[in-house]
C-alpha positions in Angstrom: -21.5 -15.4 -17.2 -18.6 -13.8 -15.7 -20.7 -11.3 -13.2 -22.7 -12.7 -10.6 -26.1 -11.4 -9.5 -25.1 -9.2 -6.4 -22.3 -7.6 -8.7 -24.4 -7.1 -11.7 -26.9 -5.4 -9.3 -24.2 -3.1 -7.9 -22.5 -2.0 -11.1 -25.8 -1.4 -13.0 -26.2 1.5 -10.5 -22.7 2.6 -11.4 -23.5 2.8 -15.1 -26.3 4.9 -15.1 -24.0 7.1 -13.6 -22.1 7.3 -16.9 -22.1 10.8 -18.4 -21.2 9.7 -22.5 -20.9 7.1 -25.0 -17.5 5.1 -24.5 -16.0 2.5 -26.8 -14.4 -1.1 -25.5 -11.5 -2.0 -28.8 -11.0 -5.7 -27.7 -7.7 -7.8 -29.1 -8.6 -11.2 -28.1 -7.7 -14.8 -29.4 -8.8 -18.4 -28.0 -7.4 -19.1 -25.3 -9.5 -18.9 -22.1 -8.7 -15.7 -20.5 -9.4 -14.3 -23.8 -12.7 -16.1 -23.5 -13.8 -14.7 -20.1 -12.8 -11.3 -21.2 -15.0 -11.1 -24.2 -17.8 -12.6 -22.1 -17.2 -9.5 -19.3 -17.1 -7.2 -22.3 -20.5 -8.5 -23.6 -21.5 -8.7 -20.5 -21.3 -4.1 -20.3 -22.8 -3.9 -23.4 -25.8 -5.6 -22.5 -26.0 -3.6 -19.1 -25.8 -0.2 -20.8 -26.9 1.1 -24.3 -23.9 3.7 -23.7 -20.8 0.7 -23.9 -20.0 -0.3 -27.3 -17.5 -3.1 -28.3 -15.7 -3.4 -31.5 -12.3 -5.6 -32.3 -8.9 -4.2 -32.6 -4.9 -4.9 -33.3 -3.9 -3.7 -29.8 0.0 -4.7 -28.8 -1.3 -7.3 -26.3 -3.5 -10.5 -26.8 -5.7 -10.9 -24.5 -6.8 -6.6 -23.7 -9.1 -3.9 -24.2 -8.9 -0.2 -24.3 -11.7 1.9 -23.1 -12.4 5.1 -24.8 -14.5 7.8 -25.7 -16.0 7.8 -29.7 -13.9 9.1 -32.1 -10.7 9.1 -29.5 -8.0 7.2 -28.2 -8.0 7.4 -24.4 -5.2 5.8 -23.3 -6.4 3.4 -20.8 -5.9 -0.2 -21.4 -6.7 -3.5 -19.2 -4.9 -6.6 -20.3 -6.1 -9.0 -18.8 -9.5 -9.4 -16.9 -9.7 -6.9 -14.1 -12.0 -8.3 -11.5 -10.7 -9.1 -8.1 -9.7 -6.3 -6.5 -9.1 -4.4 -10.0 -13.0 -4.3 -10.5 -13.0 -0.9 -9.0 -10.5 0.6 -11.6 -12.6 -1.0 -14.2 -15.5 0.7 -12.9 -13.7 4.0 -12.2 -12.2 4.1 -15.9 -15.6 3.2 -17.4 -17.0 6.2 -15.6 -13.9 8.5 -15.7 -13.6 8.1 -19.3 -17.6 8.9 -20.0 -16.6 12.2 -18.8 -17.8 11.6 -14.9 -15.2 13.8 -13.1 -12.5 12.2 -10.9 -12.4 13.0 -7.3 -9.3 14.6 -7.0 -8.7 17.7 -5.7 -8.6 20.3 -8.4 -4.9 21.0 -7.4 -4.0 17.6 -8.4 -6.0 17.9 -11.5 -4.0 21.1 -12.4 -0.8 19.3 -12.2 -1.7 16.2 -14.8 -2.5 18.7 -17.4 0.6 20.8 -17.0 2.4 17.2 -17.7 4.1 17.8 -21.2 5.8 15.2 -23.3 4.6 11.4 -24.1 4.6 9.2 -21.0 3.8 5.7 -21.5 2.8 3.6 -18.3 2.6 0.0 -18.1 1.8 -1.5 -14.2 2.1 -5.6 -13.9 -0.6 -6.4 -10.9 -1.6 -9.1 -9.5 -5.8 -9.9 -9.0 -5.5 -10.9 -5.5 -3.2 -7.6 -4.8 -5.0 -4.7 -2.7 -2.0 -2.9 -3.4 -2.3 -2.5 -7.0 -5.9 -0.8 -7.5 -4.2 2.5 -6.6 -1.5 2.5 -8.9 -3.9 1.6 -11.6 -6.3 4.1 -10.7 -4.0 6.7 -10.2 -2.5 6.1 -13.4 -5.8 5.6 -15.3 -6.4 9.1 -13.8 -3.9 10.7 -15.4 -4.5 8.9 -18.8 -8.3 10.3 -18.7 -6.8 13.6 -18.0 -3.9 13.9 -20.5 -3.6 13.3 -24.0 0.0 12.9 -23.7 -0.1 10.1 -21.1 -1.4 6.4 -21.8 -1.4 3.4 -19.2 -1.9 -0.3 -19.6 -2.9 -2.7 -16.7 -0.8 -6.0 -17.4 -2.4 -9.0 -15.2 1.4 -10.6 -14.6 -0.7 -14.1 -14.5 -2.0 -13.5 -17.7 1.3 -12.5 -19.1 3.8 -14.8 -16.8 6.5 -14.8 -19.7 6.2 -11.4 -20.2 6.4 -10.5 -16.4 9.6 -12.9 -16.1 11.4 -11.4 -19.1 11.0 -8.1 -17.6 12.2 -9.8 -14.2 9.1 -8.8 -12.1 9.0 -10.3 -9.1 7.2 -7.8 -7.4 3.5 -6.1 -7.7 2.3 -3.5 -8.9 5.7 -3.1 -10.8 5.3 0.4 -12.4 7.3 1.1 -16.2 7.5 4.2 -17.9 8.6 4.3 -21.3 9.5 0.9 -21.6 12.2 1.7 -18.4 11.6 0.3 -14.5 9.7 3.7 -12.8 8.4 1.7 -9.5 6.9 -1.0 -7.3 5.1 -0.8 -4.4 1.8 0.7 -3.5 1.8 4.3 -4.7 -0.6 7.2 -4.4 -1.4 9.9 -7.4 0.6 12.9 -5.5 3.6 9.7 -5.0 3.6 9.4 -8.3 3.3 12.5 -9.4 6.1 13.4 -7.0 8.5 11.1 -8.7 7.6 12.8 -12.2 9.2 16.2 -10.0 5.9 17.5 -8.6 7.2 17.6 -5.1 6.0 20.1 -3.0 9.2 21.9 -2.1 10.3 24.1 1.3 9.3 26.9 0.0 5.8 25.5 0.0 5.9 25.7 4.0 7.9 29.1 4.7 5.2 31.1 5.6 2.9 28.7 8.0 1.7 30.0 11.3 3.1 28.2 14.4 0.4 25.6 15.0 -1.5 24.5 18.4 -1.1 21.1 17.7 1.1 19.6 15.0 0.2 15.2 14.4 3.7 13.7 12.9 2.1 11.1 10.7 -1.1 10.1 8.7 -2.1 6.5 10.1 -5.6 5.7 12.8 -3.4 7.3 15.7 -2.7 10.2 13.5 -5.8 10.7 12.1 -8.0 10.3 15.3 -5.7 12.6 17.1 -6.2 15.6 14.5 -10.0 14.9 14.5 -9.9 15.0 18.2 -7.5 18.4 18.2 -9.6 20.3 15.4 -12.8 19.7 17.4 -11.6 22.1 19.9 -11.2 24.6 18.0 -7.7 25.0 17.8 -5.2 25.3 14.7 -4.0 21.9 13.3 -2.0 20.7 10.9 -1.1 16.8 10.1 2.1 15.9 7.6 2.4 12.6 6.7 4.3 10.5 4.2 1.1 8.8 3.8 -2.2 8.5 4.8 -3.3 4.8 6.3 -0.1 3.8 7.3 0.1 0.3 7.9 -3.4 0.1 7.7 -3.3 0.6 3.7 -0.9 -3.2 3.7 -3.4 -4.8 5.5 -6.3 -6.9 3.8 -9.2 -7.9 5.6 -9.9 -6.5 8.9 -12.7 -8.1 10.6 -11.5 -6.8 14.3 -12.6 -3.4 14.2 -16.0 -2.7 16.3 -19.2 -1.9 14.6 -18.1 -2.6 11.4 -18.1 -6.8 10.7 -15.3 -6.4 7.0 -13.8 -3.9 5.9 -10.1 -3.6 4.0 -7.0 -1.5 4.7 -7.4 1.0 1.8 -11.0 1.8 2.1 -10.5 2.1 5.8 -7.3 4.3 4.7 -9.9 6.7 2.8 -12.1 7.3 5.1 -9.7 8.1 7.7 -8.7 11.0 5.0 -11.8 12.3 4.2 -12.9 12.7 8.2 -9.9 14.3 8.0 -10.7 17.0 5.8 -14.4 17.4 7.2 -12.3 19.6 9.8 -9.8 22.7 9.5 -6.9 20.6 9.3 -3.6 21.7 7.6 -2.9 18.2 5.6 0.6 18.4 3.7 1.2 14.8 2.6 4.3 13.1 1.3 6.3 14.5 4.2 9.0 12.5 6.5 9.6 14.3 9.5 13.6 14.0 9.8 14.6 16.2 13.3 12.5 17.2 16.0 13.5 20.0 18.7 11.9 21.7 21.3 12.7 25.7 21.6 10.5 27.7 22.2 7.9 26.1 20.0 8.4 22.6 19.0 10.1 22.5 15.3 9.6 19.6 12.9 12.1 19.8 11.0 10.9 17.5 7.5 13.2 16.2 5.1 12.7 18.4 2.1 14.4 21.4 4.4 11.0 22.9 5.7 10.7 23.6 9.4 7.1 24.1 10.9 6.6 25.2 14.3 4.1 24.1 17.0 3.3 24.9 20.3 2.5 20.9 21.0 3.2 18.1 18.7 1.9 14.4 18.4 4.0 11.6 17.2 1.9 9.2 15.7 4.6 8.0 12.8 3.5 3.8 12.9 5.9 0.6 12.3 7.2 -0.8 9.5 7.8 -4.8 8.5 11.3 -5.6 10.3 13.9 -6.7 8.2 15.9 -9.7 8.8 19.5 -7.8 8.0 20.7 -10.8 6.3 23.1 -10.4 3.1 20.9 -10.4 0.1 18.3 -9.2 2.0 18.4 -5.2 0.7 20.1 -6.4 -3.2 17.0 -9.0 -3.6 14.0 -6.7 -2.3 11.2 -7.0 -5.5 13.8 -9.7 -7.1 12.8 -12.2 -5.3 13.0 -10.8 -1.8 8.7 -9.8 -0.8 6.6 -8.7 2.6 3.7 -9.4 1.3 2.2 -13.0 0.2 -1.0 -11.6 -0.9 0.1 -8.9 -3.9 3.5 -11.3 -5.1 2.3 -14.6 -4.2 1.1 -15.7 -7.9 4.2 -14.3 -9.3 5.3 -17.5 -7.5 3.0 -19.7 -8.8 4.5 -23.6 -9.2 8.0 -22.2 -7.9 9.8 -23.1 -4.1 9.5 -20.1 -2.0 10.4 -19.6 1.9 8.9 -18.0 4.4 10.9 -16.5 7.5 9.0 -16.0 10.7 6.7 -18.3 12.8 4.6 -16.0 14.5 0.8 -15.7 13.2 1.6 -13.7 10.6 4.5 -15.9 9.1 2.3 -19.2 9.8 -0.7 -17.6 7.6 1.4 -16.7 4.8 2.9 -19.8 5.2 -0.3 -21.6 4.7 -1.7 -19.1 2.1 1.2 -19.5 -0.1 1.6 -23.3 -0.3 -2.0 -23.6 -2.1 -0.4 -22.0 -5.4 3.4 -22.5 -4.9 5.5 -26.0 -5.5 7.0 -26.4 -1.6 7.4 -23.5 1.3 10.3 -23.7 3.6 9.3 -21.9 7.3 12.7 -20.6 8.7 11.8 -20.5 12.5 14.9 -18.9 14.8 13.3 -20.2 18.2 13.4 -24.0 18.9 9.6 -23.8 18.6 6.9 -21.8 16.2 5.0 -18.9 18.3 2.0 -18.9 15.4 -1.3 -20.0 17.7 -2.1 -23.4 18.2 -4.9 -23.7 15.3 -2.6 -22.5 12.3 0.5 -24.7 13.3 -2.3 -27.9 13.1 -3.3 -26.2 10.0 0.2 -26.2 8.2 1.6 -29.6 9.4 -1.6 -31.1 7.5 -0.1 -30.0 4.2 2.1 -31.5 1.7 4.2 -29.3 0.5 5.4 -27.8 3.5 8.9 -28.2 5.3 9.5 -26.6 9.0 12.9 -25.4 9.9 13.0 -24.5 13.8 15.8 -23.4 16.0 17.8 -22.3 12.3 19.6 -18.4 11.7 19.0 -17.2 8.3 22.4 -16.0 7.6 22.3 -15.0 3.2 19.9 -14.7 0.9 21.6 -15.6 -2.4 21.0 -14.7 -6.3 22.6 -13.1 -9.0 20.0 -11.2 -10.5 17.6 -12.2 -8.6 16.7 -14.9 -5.9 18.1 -18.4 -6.3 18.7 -19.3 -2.7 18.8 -19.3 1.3 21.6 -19.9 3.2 20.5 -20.8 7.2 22.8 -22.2 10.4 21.6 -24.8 12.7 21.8 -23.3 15.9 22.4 -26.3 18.1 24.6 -27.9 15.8 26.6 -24.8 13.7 25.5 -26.6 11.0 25.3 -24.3 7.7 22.9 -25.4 4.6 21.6 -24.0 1.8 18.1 -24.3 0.0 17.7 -23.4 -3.7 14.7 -21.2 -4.2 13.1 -18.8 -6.0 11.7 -16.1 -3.3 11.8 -15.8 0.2 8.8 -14.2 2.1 10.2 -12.1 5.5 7.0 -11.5 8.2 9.2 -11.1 11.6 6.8 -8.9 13.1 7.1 -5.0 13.1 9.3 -2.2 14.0 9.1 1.8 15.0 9.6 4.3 12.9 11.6 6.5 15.5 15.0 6.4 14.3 14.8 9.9 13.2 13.9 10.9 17.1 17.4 10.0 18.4 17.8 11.2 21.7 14.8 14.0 22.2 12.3 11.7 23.8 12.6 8.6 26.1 12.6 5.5 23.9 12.5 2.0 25.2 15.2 -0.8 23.7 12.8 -2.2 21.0 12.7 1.7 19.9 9.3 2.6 21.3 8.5 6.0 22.6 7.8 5.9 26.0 4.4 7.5 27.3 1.9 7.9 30.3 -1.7 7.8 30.8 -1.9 11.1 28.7 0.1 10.0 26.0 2.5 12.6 27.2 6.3 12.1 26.7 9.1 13.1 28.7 9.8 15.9 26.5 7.2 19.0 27.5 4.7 19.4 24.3 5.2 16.2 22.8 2.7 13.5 22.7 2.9 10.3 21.3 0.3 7.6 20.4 0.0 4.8 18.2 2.3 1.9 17.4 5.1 3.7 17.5 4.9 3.9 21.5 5.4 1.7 24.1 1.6 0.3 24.0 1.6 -3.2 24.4 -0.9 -4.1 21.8 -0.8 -3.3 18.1 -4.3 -2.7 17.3 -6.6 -0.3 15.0 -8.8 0.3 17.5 -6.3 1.0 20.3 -4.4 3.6 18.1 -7.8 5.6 17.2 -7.5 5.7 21.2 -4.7 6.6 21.8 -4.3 9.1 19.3 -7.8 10.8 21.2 -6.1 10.5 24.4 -3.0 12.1 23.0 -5.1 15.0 21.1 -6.9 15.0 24.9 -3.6 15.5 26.5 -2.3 18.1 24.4 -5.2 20.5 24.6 -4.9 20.3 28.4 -1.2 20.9 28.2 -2.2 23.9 26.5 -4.8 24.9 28.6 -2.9 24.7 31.5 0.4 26.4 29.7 
């Protein structure tokens, strides 16, 4: 039995949600992972009268197809999607029964005005909670167009497959046999790099807003919910919506609720957005800001909106080292995030640089399923808390570097080394490797600010009680600002102080 009891209890509710008959063609041989997928398989039939399971020649051993009688549908899982793809299996099972998506009907509109034959293949990883969105998204657009087909590839499944096509990297998107992506990606993202871009024009004739929120993250988000209670006209553009939030796992810190994960957190933030009069325009990068008369946002696709207060609320990203290699190596080799690539690793030698918490937990994470981790530390000591440095010196396969510079990443095409200095010697060495894992902490995405508003040396916009900058109008919250602790929680506050602050700077003005 694949299924336990609580998830055969949960997904026999989602069944009876199923709208038609659907169709599970299974290729499968002997080996085990073709084993445990006919046993999932079975195990749908027998929990719904409206699954049926027949075998098929389908271009990959282990894999099934899910479709509707009578029709090809285009969506294909090889490999055994459980982990954190168990929602797109559910999703397609329902999706291709005729249950509707929930997308918004614009969206909808655009995958059926998609002509030609597009052919999507995404290599995931189970443990990735990146990769459920991509499938998803691209599962989506296979239920809604004839002309477009995806197949999930499990790259532990298919390891030789996923090293001939040199992915390193999950979800690794392919389109017609050719590289299209990696990296999370949202249905309009993807969409957008098909050329479904919402273009200037798209923003020409918007009113001047009351407040305008630069960025989609918990700061962002709480500060338009804040702003459109009040009445007042609202608008949010974002690249994305989650922000940081959407690369983050588990998160057990945030009050009243004991677990939740990034993307479901992500969502909801979203859809308490749109409870409210909100102006959303997503897959936006703000790229000038000036104040005039209004405020103008200037974003990078030419469009200028116009605002009598704004709120910067535009997040961090993972730091990079700025090491040769570094930028020519990234999804090669060169990965931020040990939970989605770490079994692409599996058996290989792998380094991790950084040894704060969050370089000391990868650390640890990735040395049950690799061959040896090297930690690169800079400082002449690790700053990771007391309990996880005990943790990693009790294991094995483990070496700690402290007090070294990483000065190259090396490869050809892709990652074969690491070169590092001894700092209190000058000593230079080199380790031969496979990947190298960077978690050096964070850093604000404010370059595009330049001089408008007062920004602190590690970049941070500076702000007061309010969340009031030194430029009139503009408000800041988040962890983009000065704030000295990078937290969920404290950005939801800070964007409601922010929001807070603007309405009585527009009270009062």
């Amino acid at each position: 039995m694949i299924l336990d009891a609580d998830i055969k209890a949960q997904l026999n509710q989602y069944l009876q949600l199923m709208e038609g008959d659907i169709l599970l063609k299974v290729s499968a041989g002997s080996d085990p992972v073709s084993r445990d997928m006919l046993a999932l398989v079975d195990e749908l039939a027998t929990m719904s009268s409206r699954i049926k399971v027949e075998n098929a020649s389908l271009p990959r051993t282990p894999s099934f197809s899910v479709n509707r009688v009578g029709e090809d549908t285009g969506v294909t899982f090889a490999g055994i999607p459980l982990g954190h793809e168990f929602t797109s299996l559910v999703l397609a099972l329902l999706q291709v029964s005729g249950r509707a998506p929930k997308v918004d009907q614009s969206v909808i509109d655009q995958i059926k005005s998609i002509r030609g034959e597009y052919h999507f293949e995404s290599f995931i990883s189970l443990s990735c909670h990146n990769c459920p969105d991509v499938v998803q998204a691209l599962n989506v657009m296979s239920v809604l167009n004839p002309g477009i087909t995806h197949t999930m590839i499990d790259g532990a499944a298919f390891k030789e497959e996923a090293e001939s096509r040199n992915v390193l990297a999950v979800p690794s998107v392919f389109l017609n046999g050719e590289f299209f992506g990696s990296g999370r990606m949202s249905l309009e993202e993807i969409l957008a790099k098909l050329g479904n871009a919402p273009d200037a024009s798209e923003f020409a004739d918007k009113e001047p807003f009351d407040v305008l929120v630069v960025g989609g993250g918990p700061a962002g988000s709480s500060a338009a919910i804040y702003a459109a209670r009040k009445g007042i006209r609202v608008g949010i553009v974002a690249e994305r919506f989650g922000g940081q939030v959407m690369d983050t796992v588990g998160i057990e810190n945030f009050i009243s609720v004991k677990h939740t994960e990034g993307a479901k957190l992500a969502a909801s933030l979203e859809e308490h957005v749109k409870e409210y009069n909100v102006d959303v325009m997503k897959l936006q990068r703000a790229k000038r800001l000036e104040k005039k008369d209004l405020v103008e946002v200037e974003l990078e696709n030419g469009a200028v909106l116009k605002s009598k207060t704004v709120i910067l609320s535009t997040g961090a990203r993972w730091r990079n080292v700025g090491v040769p290699g570094e930028a020519e190596f990234k999804n090669k080799g060169v990965a931020y995030c040990p939970h989605c690539d770490g079994p692409l690793f599996i058996g290989k030698d792998v380094a991790v640089i950084g040894g704060g918490n969050s370089g000391i937990e990868a650390a640890i994470d990735l040395a049950g399923i690799v061959k040896h981790v090297t930690v690169l530390e800079f400082n002449p000591e690790l700053k990771a808390d007391a309990v996880l440095q005990d943790r990693l010196y009790s294991l094995p396969n483990v070496t700690v570097l402290k007090n070294v510079q990483t000065k190259e990443i090396t490869g050809t095409d892709k990652v074969n080394g690491i070169t590092y200095i001894e700092r209190d010697t000058g000593a230079e060495k080199h380790v031969e490797l496979q990947g190298v894992f960077v978690q050096i902490g964070l850093v604000p995405n404010t370059d595009w600010l330049g001089d408008t508003v007062e920004r602190n040396r590690m970049g941070e916009i500076v702000v007061n009680s309010h969340g009031a900058t030194n430029l009139p109008g503009v408000f800041a919250a988040g962890d983009c600002t000065n704030s000295p602790y990078k937290q969920i929680i404290i950005s939801m506050g800070s964007g409601a102080t922010a929001a807070l602050g603007a309405f009585d700077y527009l009270i009062r003005n």
